[in-house]
N, C-alpha and C positions, 0 to 999 in steps of 0.2 A: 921467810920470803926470799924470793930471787932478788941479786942484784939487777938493778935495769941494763938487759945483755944489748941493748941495743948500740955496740961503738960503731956508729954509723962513721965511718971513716971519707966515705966519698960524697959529696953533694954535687948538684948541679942547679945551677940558677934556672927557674922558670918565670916567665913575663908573667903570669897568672898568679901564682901562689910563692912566689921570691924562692928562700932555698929549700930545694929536696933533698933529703939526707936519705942514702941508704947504704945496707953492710954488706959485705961480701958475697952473701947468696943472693942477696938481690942483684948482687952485682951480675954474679956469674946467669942469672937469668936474663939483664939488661944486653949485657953482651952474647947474648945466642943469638941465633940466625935466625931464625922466626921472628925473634922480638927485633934485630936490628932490622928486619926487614919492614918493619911499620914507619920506619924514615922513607918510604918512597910511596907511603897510600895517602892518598889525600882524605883528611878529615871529613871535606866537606864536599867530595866530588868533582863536580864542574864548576862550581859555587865561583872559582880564582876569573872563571870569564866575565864575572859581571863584575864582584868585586875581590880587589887586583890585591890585599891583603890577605887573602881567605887561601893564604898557602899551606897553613900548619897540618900538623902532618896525625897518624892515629900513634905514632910514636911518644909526642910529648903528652899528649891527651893520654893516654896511659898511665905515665909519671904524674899527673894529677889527679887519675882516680887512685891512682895508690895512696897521693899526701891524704887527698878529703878522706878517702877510706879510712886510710890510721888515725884522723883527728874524730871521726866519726865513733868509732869503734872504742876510744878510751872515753871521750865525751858519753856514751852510752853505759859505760863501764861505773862512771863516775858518778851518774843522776839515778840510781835505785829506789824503786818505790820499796815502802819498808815488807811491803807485801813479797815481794821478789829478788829480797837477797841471796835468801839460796840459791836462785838461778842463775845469777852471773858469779864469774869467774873472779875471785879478791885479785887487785892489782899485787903485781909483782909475784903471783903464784906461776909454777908451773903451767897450769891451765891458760891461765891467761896470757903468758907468755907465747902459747902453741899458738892459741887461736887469730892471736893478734900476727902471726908471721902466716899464718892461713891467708888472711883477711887481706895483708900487702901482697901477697905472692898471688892470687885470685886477680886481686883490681891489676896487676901488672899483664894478668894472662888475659884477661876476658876478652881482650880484639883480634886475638891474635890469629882468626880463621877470615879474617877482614880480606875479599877480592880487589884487585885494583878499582881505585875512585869507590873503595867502602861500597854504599849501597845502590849508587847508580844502578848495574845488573844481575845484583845478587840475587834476586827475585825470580828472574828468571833461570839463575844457574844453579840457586840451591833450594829451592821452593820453603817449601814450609820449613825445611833444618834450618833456612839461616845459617850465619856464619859462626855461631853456635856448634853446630857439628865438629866442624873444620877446628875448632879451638883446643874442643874436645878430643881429640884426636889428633894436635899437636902435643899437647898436655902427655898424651900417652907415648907419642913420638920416639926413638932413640937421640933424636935432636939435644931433647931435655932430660935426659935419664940422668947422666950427671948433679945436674940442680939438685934432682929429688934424692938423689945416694948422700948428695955430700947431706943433703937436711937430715935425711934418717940416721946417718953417723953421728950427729950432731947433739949430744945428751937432753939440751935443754928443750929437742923439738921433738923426744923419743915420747911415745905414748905406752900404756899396757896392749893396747889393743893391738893385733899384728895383720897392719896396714899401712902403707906408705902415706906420708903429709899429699900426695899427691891424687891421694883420692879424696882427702878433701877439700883440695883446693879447687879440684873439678864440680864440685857440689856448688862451691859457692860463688863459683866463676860463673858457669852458665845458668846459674839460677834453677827453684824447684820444676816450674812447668817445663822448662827444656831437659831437664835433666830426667824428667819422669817419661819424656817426650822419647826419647835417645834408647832409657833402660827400662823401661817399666815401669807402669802405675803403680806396683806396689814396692817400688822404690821411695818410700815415703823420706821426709824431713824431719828432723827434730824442732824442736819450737827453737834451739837456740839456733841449728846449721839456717832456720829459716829468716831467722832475724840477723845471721851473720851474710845471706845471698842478699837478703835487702839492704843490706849495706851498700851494698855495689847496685844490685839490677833493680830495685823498688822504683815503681812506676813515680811516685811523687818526690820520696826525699834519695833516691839513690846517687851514690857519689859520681855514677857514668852520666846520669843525664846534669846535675849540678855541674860537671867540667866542665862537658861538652857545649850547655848554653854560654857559662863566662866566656871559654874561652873561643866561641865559634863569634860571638858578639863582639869580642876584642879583636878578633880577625877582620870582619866586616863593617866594624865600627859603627855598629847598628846600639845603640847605648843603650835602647829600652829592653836591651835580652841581657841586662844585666840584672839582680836581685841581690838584699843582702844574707849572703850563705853564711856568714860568718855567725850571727845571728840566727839562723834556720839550725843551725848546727849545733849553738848552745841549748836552743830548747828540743831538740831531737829524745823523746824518750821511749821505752821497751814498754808498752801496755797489753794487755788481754784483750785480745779480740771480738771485738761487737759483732763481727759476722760470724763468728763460730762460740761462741759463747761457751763450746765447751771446755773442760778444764784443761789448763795446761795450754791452751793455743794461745800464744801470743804473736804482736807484729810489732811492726815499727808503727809510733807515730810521736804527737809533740805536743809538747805544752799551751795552755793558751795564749802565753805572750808569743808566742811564733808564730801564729797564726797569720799576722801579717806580712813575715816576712816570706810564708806559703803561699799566700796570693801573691804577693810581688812573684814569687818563680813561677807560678802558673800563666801570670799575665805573660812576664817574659816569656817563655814557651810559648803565648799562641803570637805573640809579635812575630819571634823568629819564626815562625811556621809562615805567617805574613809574608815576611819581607828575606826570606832566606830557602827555608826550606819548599816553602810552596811559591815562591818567585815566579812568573811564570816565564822570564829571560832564563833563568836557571833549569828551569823545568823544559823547555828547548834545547838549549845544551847538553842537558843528562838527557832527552831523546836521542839525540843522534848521534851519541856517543853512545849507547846503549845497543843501537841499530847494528851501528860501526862494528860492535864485539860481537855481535848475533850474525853478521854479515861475512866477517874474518876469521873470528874464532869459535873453531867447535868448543865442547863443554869439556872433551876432555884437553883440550887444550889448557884449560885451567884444572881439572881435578882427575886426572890420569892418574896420579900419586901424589904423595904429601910433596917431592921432591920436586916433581912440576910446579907444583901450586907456589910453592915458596920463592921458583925463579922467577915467579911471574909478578909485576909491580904495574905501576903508575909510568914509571919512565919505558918498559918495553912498550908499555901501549900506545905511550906519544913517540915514537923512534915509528913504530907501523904506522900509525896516524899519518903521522909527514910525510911517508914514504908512498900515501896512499893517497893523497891529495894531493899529489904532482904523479901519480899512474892511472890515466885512463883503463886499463885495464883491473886494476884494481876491483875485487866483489865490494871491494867498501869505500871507493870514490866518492862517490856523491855526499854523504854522510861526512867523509874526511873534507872534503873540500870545503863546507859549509861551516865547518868547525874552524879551520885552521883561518880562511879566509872569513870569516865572522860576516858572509855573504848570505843571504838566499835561506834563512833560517827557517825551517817551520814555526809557526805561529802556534802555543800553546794555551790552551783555551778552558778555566775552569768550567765545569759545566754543574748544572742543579742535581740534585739527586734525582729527582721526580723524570731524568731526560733516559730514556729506554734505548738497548744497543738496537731496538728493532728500527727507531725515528733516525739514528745515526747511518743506518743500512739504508733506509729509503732514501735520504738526503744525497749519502755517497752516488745511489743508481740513478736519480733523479737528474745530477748533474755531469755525468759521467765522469766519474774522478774516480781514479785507479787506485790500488791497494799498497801504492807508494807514496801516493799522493795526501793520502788522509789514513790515519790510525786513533784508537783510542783507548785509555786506560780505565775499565771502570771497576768500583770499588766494590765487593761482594757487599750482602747483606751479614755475613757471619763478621766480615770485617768494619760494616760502621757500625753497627753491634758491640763488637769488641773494643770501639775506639770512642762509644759513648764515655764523656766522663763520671766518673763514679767516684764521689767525695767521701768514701766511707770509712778513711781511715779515722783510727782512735784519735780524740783531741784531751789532755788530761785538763781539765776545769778547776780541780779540788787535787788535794791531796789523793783521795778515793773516787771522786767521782769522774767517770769519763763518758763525754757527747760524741756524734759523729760530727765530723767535719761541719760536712752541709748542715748541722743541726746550727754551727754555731759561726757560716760565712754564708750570707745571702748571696757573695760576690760569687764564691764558688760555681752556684747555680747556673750565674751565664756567663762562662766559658764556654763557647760553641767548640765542635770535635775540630781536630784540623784535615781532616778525611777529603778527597774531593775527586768526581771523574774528572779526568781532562781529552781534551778531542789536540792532536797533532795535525795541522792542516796545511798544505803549502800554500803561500803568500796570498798568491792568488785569488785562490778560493776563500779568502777569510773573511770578505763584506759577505759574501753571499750566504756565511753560514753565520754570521752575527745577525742578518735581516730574519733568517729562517727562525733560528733560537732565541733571538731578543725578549 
């Protein structure tokens, strides 16, 4: 057996998970320019106008999908069904060793294609890639060639196979559907590569959305988006697949005493959707901040090259911001002014799914209000499709036996999606289109 090579020599204090310990090559990746550059993207957007603690940054949220990752990853390592020892990795083996410096080197990369204020207009600047792409292709970077030289010289992370640690760190950063998305569907996953990307990106136990609610909750002081993870964590286990039942497919899922502490994070999840992410002061904000960058900057302004994209931050956009809110001439005045001056907001408006863009077109012509005046977001059907919940993950009941989720939480069942169209309207206009759509 290996000794445990981890001399993690540097730590740094986080408000969330107390001390992060990491070693040298995480070091020499902490200190890249890509990665320092996530000290200027804001976590949560525009989120800091409403509420004035929600500063933190995709930087430190990073550093905590790495800790949850590696507490994740040995706690998985350590609860084997006796059915599935051959498949994981013996502590303190070579193997396990590799994998486990995959798994932190991933959770450190996976934001790292993040555009200023994160997802405010990523939608629009990177469509379906996401920022995903962009990670992708830091990863590959001469940025980070280094990181991945020093690892391959490094004995303990050398594989037979003759391929750099860096293509698998790309695997399990941006997950299997992106990654098949990027290379080709017949880019397939191993049962383990797929149980080690659900580490990080898994829709229900993954360690990016587990960060990101504590610590986006601890930011906003919103208390019900907290759940206990610590908990979620110890019963996290590697079962066989009820959706693909054929052999060899396994995923993540968890014990039945965790159960509850899965609805606790699901609940959390739709609060913060509530009261954070679907805000609708917030969701005003991230409009015309959104407008602002579609109004000022072209696309290649931001992705002309890797080298562009990386000058670009949070802080260049509020330096044009300001500068554009005291310039009438300015293409992005209007937009800057209503931000900076938290004057004359448009008015952001969930709307039902059942509301058609055809009744939104007639209302706009009806009352003659311009295409400045009123905009709206609405949500495909492949999209609320895609964001119906689906409780299917493995739940282990028995030693041997495993239910799905919903088999064995009523509560699961209703959680509504957190999906919504919303209508952008100026002030004005907003009795008259509450009286219409009431």
């Amino acid at each position: 057996m290996v000794k445990d090579f981890a001399h993690a020599t540097k730590r740094v204090y986080d408000p969330v998970h107390g001390f992060i310990r990491f070693d040298e090559h995480e070091k020499r990746l902490i200190n890249s320019f890509p990665f320092q550059r996530l000290h200027y993207i804001h976590q949560l957007g525009m989120a800091y106008f409403v509420y004035p603690g929600a500063t933190h940054t995709r930087f430190e949220h990073s550093l905590g999908v790495m800790e949850l990752a590696s507490r994740m990853y040995r706690q998985l390592c350590r609860t084997v069904r006796p059915d599935l020892f051959h498949f994981i990795p013996r502590k303190g083996s070579l193997e396990f060793v590799y994998w486990e410096k995959v798994v932190r080197m991933a959770a450190l990369c996976h934001d790292l294609g993040h555009l200023p204020f994160s997802h405010v207009a990523e939608k629009e600047y990177l469509g379906s890639n996401g920022h995903e792409k962009l990670t992708m292709e830091l990863i590959f970077s001469p940025y980070l060639q280094e990181v991945w030289d020093k690892l391959d010289e490094t004995p303990l992370f050398q594989r037979s196979k003759k391929t750099s640690i860096r293509d698998d760190v790309i695997k399990i950063a941006i997950g299997e559907k992106k990654y098949q998305q990027f290379c080709g569907s017949n880019n397939l996953f191993s049962s383990w590569e797929r149980i080690l990307s659900q580490i990080i990106t898994a829709d229900f136990f993954g360690a990016d959305r587990m960060d990101y609610l504590l610590r986006d909750a601890r930011g906003t002081g919103i208390v019900y988006g907290l759940f206990d993870y610590l908990q979620l964590i110890e019963c996290l286990r590697i079962l066989p697949s009820l959706e693909h039942p054929e052999e060899g497919y396994l995923e993540l899922g968890i014990d039945e005493n965790g159960m509850e502490s899965c609805e606790a994070l699901l609940l959390a999840r739709h609060f913060m959707h509530r009261r954070v992410y679907q805000y609708a002061t917030i969701q005003s904000y991230n409009f015309h901040m959104r407008r602002f960058l579609r109004t000022s900057f072209a696309k290649k302004d931001f992705l002309e090259n890797l080298d562009h994209m990386l000058m670009t931050n949070d802080s260049q956009i509020i330096v044009e911001l300001h500068r554009a809110a005291f310039d009438s001439s300015h293409k992005g005045h209007a937009d800057a002014k209503r931000i900076v001056s938290r004057e004359n907001l448009f008015k952001a408006i969930p709307l039902p799914q059942k509301i058609t863009e055809g009744e939104l077109a007639a209302f706009k012509q009806k009352h003659g209000i311009d295409d400045e005046k009123m905009q709206w977001q609405l949500v495909s059907k492949e999209e609320l499709e895609q964001a119906k919940p689906r409780f299917t993950f493995p739940v282990s009941c028995s030693p041997l036996h495993i239910c799905r989720a919903e088999e064995h939480s009523s509560l699961l069942l209703h959680i509504p999606s957190h999906l919504s169209h919303w209508v952008f309207i100026a002030p004005q206009f907003e009795l008259f289109f509450l009286e219409s759509f009431s």
